[in-house]
C-alpha positions as CSV (number, residue, x, y, z in Angstrom):
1,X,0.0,0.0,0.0
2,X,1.0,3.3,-0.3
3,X,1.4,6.2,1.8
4,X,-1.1,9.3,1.5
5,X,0.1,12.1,-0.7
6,X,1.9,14.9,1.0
7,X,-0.6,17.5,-0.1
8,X,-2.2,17.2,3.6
9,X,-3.2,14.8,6.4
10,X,-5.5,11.7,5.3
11,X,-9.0,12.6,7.0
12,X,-11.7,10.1,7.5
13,X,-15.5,9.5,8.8
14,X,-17.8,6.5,9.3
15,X,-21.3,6.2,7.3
16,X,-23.3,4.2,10.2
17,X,-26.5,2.5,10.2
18,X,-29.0,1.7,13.1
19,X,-29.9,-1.4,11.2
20,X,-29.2,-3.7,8.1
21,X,-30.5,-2.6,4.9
22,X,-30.6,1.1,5.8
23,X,-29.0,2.1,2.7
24,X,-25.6,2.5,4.2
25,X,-24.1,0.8,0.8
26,X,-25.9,3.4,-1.8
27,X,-25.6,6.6,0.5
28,X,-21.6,5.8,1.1
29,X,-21.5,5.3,-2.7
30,X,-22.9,7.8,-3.5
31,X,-20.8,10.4,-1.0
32,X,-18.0,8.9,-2.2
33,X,-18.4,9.6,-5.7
34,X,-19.7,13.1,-5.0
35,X,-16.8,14.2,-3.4
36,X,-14.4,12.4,-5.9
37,X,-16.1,14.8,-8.6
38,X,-15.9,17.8,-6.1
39,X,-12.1,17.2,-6.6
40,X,-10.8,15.4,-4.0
41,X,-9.0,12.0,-4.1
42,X,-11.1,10.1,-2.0
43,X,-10.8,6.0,-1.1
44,X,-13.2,3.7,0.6
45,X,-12.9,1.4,3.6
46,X,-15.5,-1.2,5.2
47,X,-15.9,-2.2,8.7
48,X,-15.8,-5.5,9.1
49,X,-16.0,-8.6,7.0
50,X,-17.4,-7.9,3.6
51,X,-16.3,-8.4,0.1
52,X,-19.1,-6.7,-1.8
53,X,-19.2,-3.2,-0.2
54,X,-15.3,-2.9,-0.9
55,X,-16.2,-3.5,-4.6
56,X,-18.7,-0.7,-5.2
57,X,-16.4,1.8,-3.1
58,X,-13.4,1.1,-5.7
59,X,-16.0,1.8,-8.6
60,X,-17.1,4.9,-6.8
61,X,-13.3,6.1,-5.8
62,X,-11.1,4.7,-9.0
63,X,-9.0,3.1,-5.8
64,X,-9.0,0.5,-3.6
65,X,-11.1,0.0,-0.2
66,X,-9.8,-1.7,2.7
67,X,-11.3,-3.6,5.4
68,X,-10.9,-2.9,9.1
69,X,-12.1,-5.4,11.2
70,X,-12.5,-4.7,15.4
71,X,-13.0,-8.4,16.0
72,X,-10.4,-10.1,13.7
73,X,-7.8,-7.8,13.6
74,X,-5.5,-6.1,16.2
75,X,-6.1,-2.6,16.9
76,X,-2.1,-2.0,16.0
77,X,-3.5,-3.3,12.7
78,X,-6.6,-1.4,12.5
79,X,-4.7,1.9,13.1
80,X,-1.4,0.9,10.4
81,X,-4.2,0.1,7.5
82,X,-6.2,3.2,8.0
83,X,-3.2,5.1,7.7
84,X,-1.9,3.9,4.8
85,X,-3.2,3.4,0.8
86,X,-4.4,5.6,-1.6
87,X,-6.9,8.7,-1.4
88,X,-6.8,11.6,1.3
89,X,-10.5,11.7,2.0
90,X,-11.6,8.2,3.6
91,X,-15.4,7.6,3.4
92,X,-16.0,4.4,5.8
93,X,-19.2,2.3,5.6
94,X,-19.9,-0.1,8.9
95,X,-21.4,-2.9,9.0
96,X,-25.3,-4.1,10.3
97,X,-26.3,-1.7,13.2
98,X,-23.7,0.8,15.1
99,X,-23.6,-0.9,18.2
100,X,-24.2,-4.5,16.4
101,X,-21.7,-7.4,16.7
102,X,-20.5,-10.5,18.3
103,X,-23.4,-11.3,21.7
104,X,-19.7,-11.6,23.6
105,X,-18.6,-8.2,22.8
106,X,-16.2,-7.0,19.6
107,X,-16.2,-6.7,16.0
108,X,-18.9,-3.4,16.3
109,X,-18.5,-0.3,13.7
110,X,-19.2,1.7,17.5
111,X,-15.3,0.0,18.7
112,X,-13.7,0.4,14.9
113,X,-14.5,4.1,15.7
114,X,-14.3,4.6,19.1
115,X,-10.1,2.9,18.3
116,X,-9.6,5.2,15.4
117,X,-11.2,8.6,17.0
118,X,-13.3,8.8,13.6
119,X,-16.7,10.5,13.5
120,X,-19.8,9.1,12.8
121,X,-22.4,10.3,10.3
122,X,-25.5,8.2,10.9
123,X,-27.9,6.6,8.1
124,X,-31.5,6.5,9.1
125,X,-34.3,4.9,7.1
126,X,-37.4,7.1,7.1
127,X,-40.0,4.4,6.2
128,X,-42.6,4.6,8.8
129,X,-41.6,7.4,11.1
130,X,-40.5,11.4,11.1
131,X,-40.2,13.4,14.2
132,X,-39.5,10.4,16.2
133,X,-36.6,9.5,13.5
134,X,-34.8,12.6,16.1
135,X,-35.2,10.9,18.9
136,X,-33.6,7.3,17.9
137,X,-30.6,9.7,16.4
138,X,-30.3,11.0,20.0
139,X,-30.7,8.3,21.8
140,X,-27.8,6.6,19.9
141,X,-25.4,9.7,19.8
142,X,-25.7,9.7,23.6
143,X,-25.2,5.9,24.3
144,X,-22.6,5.5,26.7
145,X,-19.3,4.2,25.6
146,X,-20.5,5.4,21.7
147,X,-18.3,6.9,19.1
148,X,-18.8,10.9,18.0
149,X,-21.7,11.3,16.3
150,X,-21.6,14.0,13.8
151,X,-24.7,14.2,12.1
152,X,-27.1,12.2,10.1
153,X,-28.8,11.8,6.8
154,X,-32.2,10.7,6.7
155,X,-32.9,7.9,3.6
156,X,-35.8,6.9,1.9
157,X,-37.9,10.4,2.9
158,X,-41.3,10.1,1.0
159,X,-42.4,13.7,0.3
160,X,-41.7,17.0,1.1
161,X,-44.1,17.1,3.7
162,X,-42.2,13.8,5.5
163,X,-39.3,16.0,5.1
164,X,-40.6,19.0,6.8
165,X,-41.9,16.7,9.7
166,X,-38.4,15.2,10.0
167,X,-36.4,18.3,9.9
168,X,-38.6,19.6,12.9
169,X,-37.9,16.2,15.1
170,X,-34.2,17.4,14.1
171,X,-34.3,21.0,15.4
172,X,-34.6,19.6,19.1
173,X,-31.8,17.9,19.6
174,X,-27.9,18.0,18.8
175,X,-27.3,15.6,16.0
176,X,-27.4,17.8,12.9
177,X,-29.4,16.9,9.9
178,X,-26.9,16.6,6.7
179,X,-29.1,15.4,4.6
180,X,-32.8,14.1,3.3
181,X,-32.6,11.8,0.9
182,X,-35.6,10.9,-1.1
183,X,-37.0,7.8,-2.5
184,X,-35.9,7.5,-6.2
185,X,-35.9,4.7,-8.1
186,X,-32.0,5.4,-9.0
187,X,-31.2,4.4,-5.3
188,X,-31.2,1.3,-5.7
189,X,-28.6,-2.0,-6.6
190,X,-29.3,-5.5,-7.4
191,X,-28.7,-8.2,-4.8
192,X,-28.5,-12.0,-4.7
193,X,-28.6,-14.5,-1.8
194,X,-25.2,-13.3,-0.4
195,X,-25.7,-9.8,-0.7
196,X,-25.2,-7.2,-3.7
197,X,-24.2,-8.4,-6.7
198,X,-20.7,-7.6,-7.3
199,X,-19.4,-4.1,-8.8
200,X,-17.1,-5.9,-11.1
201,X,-20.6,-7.7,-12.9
202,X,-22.2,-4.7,-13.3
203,X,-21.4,-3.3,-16.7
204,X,-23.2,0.0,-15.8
205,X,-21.8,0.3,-12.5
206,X,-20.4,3.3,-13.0
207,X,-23.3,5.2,-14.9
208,X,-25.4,3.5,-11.3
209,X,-23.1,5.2,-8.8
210,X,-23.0,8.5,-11.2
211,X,-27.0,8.7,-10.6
212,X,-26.9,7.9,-7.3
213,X,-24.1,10.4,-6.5
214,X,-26.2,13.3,-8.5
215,X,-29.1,12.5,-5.4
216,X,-26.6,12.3,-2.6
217,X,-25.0,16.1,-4.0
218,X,-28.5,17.2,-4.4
219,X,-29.9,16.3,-0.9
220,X,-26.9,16.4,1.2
221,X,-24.6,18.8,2.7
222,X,-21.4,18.0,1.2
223,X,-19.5,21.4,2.9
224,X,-20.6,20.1,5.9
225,X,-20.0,16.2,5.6
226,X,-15.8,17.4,4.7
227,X,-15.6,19.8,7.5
228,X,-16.7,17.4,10.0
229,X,-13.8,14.5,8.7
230,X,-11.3,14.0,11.4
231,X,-7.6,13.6,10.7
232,X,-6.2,10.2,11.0
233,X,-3.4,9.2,12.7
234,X,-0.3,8.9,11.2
235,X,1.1,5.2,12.8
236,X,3.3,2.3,10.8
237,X,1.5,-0.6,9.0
238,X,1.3,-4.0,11.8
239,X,3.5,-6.8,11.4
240,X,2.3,-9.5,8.9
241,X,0.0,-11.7,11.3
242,X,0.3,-14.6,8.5
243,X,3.6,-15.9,6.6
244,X,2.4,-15.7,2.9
245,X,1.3,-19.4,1.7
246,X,4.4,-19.4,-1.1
247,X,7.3,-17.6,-2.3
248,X,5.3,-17.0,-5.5
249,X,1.2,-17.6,-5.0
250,X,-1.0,-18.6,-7.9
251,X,-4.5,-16.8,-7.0
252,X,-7.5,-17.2,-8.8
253,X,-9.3,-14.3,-9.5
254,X,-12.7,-13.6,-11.2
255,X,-16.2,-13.2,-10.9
256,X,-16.4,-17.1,-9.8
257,X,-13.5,-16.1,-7.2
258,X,-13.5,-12.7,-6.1
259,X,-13.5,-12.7,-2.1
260,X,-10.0,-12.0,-0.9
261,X,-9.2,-9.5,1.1
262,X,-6.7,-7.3,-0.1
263,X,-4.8,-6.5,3.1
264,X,-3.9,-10.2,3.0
265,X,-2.7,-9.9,-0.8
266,X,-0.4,-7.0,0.6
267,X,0.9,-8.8,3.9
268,X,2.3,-11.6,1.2
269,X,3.7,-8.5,-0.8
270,X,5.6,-7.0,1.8
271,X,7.0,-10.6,3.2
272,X,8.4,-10.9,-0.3
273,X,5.9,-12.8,-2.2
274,X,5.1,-12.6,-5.7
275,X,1.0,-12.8,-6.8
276,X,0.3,-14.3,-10.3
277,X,-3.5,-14.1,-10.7
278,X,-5.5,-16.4,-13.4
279,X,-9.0,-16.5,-14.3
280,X,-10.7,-20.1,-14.0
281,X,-14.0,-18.8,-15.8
282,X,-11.8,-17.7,-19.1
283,X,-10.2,-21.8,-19.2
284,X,-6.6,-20.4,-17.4
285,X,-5.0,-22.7,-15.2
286,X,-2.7,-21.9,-12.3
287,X,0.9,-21.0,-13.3
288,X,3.1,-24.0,-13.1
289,X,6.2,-22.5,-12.0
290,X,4.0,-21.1,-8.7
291,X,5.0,-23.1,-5.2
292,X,1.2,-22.4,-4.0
293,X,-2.1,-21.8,-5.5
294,X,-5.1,-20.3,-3.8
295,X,-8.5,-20.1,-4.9
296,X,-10.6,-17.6,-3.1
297,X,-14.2,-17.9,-2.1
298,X,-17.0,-16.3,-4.8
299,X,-20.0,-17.6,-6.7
300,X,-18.6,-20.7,-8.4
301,X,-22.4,-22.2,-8.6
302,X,-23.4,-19.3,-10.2
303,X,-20.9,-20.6,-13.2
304,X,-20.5,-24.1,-12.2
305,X,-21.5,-25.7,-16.0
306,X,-18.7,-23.6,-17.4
307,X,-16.1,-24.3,-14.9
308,X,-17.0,-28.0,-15.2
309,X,-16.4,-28.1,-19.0
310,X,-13.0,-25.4,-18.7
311,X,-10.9,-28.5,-18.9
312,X,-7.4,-26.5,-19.3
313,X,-8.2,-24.9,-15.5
314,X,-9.3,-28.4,-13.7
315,X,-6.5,-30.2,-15.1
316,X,-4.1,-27.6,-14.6
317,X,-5.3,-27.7,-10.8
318,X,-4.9,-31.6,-10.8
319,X,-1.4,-31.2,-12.4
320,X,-0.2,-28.0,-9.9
321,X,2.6,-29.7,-7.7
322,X,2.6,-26.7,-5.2
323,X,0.8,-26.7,-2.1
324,X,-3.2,-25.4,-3.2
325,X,-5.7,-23.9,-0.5
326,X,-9.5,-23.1,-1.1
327,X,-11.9,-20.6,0.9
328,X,-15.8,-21.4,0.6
329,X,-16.1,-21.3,-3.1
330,X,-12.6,-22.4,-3.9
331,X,-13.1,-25.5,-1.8
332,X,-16.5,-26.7,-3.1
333,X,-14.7,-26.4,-6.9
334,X,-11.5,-28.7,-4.8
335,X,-14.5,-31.2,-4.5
336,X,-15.9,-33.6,-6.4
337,X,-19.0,-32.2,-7.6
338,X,-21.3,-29.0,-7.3
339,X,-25.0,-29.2,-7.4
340,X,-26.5,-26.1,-8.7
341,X,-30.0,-24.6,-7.2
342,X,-31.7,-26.5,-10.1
343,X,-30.5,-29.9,-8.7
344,X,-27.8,-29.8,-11.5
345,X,-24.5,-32.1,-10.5
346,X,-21.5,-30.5,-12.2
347,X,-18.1,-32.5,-11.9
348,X,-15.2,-30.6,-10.4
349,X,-11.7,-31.1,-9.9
350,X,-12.0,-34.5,-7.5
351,X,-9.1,-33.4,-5.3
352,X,-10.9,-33.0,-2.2
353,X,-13.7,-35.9,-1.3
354,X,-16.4,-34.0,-0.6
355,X,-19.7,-32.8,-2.7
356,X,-21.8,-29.7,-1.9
357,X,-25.4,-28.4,-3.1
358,X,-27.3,-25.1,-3.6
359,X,-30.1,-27.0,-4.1
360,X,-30.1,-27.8,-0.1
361,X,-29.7,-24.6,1.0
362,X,-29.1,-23.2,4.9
363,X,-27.1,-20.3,6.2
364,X,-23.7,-20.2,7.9
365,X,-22.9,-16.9,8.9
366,X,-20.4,-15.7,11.4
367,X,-17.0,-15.0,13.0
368,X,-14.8,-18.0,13.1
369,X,-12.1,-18.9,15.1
370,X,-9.9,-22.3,13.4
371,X,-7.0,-24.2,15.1
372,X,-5.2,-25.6,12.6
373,X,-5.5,-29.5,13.2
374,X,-1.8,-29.9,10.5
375,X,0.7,-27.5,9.5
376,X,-1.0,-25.2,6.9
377,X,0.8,-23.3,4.1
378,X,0.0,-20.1,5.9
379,X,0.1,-20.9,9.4
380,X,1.8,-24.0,11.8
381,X,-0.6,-26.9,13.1
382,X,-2.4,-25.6,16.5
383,X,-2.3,-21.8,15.4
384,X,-5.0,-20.2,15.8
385,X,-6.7,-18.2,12.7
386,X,-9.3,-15.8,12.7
387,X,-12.1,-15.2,9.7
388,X,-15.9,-15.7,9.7
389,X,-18.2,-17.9,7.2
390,X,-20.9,-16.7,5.1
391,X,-22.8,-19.5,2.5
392,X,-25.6,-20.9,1.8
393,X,-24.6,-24.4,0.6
394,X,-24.9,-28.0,2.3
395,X,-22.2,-30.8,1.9
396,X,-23.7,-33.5,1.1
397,X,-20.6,-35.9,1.3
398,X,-17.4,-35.9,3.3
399,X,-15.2,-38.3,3.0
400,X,-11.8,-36.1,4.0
401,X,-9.4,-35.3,6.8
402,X,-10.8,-32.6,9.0
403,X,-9.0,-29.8,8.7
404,X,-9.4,-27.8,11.6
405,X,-11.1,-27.4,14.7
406,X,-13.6,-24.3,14.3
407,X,-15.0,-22.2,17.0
408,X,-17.5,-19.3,16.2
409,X,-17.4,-15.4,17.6
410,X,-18.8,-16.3,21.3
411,X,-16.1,-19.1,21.6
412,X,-18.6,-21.7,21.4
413,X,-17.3,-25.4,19.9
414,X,-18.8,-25.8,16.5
415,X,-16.4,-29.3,15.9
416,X,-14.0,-30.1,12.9
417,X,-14.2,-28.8,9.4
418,X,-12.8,-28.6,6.4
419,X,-10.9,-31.1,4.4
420,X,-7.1,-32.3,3.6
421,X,-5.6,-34.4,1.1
422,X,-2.1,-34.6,0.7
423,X,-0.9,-30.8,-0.2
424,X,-4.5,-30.0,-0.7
425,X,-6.7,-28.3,1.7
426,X,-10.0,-26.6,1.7
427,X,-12.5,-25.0,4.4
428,X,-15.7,-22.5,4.5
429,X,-14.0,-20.4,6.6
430,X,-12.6,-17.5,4.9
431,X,-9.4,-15.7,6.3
432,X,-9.0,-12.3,7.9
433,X,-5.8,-12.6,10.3
């Protein structure tokens, strides 16, 4: 990563909501993209574990967003990556509700800023209220123990009228109102089972945040959004918390394998470790002179027929004679087989003994903690990783070596999982630190 320009001090703020699906994604979009075209070089970041939001904030920015996790990562760490990369105006989303996270205690956008002395601008969805809209806003700027809260911009206002009603709730209290955002058809981004669809599949993605970013300058104060940034601090990047998996790492890297977080790409950088990426969906294979391959998590069932026919790619993987690792997507395409929503079986590379369907579907969502059961290419056997899993498909047969023994966020047992063979492993759970 590199270090901000020396035209001033990197200054940053958090875009918060009191729930999910309070339009934290489209109104930090948008922000972000309104400011960029005000002139400034502004960059994205997202609290917590997402892959998605990142996306849409390096199609609003033209650079990339970073993930700052308060339950996975150090706050050493926390503080080293928001000080570094590119862009001097950081526009932070969070993640679910401000004070939401693990039942224990951690991983909150509230701790993320409270560690970083960042500000808070608070999205609230109109739908159903107005004056009393005020009252939640000061109720939750004067929660003990909460972060600064700056001001807030009202989302999904219905009329003028609801506006005028809102604004007055405002007047009584503290909290200043920065913006009223109406509802408009061109708020709006399509979603699948996992969340938004990914920037990088959107064609029009751009022309989508443009429109969205013309309501945000319309209906928000922008003066008042930049004056209200705080500077960050300037602090060194962490310590790599994870030795790189290979001196030179085959990574898969598509939309069939997209989630990897890119703090974890440049921890592998700076411990001297060369990235080659390769595209399964276009028939590439990893490159054979690589000592370790890695195939990140995505939606391989979205493009399971055509990875099961790109022959060049599943016999390349069979062939690789480095050490090769899959997250969640990557390690249902180690498997035997996919089956698709529609019952569909598709044939995958058979060097993992397991089989997994979409057609059986249940949710596994949270923070993860995974003692390493063997020596891993990343980390020695009984270390402890953290990461969190988020899918929707079912194995349906395992016939492997566990791989490790997984905790979730509360510290609760949840037994072995994952799969080894040989210098082949695979697991759900994704990787943070």
């Amino acid at each position: 990563m590199s270090k901000p320009a020396d035209r001033g001090q990197r200054r940053a703020l958090i875009v918060a909501g009191l729930r999910s699906g309070s339009g934290k994604t489209i109104v930090t979009t948008g922000l972000q993209r309104a400011l960029v075209r005000s002139g400034l070089r502004v960059a994205g970041a997202k609290i917590g574990p997402d892959y998605i939001d990142p996306g849409f904030h390096e199609a609003a920015t033209g650079r990339p967003s970073i993930n700052l996790d308060g339950f996975a990562m150090s706050p050493a760490a926390i503080r080293g990556l928001a000080a570094h990369g590119e862009g001097e105006w950081l526009v932070a989303e969070g993640t679910m509700g401000l004070f939401d996270g693990v039942a224990g205690g951690g991983g909150t956008t509230a701790d993320v800023a409270c560690a970083l002395d960042w500000p808070v601008v608070l999205v609230i969805d109109a739908s159903g209220a107005a004056q009393t809209l005020a009252a939640l806003a000061h109720g939750v700027a004067t929660f003990p123990g909460g972060p600064r809260v700056v001001g807030a911009i009202v989302n999904r206002v219905a009329s003028d009228r609801h506006g005028r009603m809102i604004a007055a709730g405002f007047a009584r209290i503290a909290v200043p109102l920065l913006g009223l955002v109406p509802i408009d058809d061109r708020l709006a981004l399509p979603s699948r089972h996992l969340g938004l669809v990914q920037a990088r599949e959107m064609g029009l993605a751009g022309g989508r945040i443009d429109a969205i970013a013309d309501v945000i300058a319309a209906r928000c104060d922008l003066g008042a959004i930049r004056a209200a940034m705080a500077p960050v601090a300037a602090v060194p990047l962490a310590p790599p918390s994870l030795r790189p998996p290979g001196q030179r790492i085959a990574v898969a890297c598509d939309d069939a394998f997209g989630f990897l977080y890119p703090h974890l790409l440049d921890q592998w950088r700076r411990a001297g470790a060369e990235i080659a990426f390769f595209s399964p969906l276009a028939d590439e294979a990893p490159a054979p002179d690589s000592d370790a391959c890695w195939l990140p998590g995505g939606y391989p069932e979205l493009h399971a027929g055509k990875l099961a026919a790109n022959a060049h790619f599943l016999a390349g993987l069979r062939d690789f004679a480095g050490a090769i690792h899959g997250e969640c997507g990557g390690y249902m395409v180690l498997g035997d087989a996919i089956e698709d929503a529609d019952g569909v079986r598709h044939a995958m590379a058979g060097l993992l003994p397991i089989e997994t369907s979409f057609a059986r579907r249940k949710l596994h969502l949270g923070y993860r903690k995974a003692t390493w059961r063997g020596d891993m290419p990343f980390a020695s056997r009984g270390a402890t990783s953290v990461g969190h899993e988020f899918h929707y498909a079912t194995i349906t047969r395992d016939e492997g070596v566990a791989l490790a023994e997984m905790s979730d966020g509360e510290g609760r047992a949840l037994g072995a999982a994952g799969s080894r063979v040989g210098r082949v492993t695979g697991t759900f759970f994704h990787l943070i630190a």
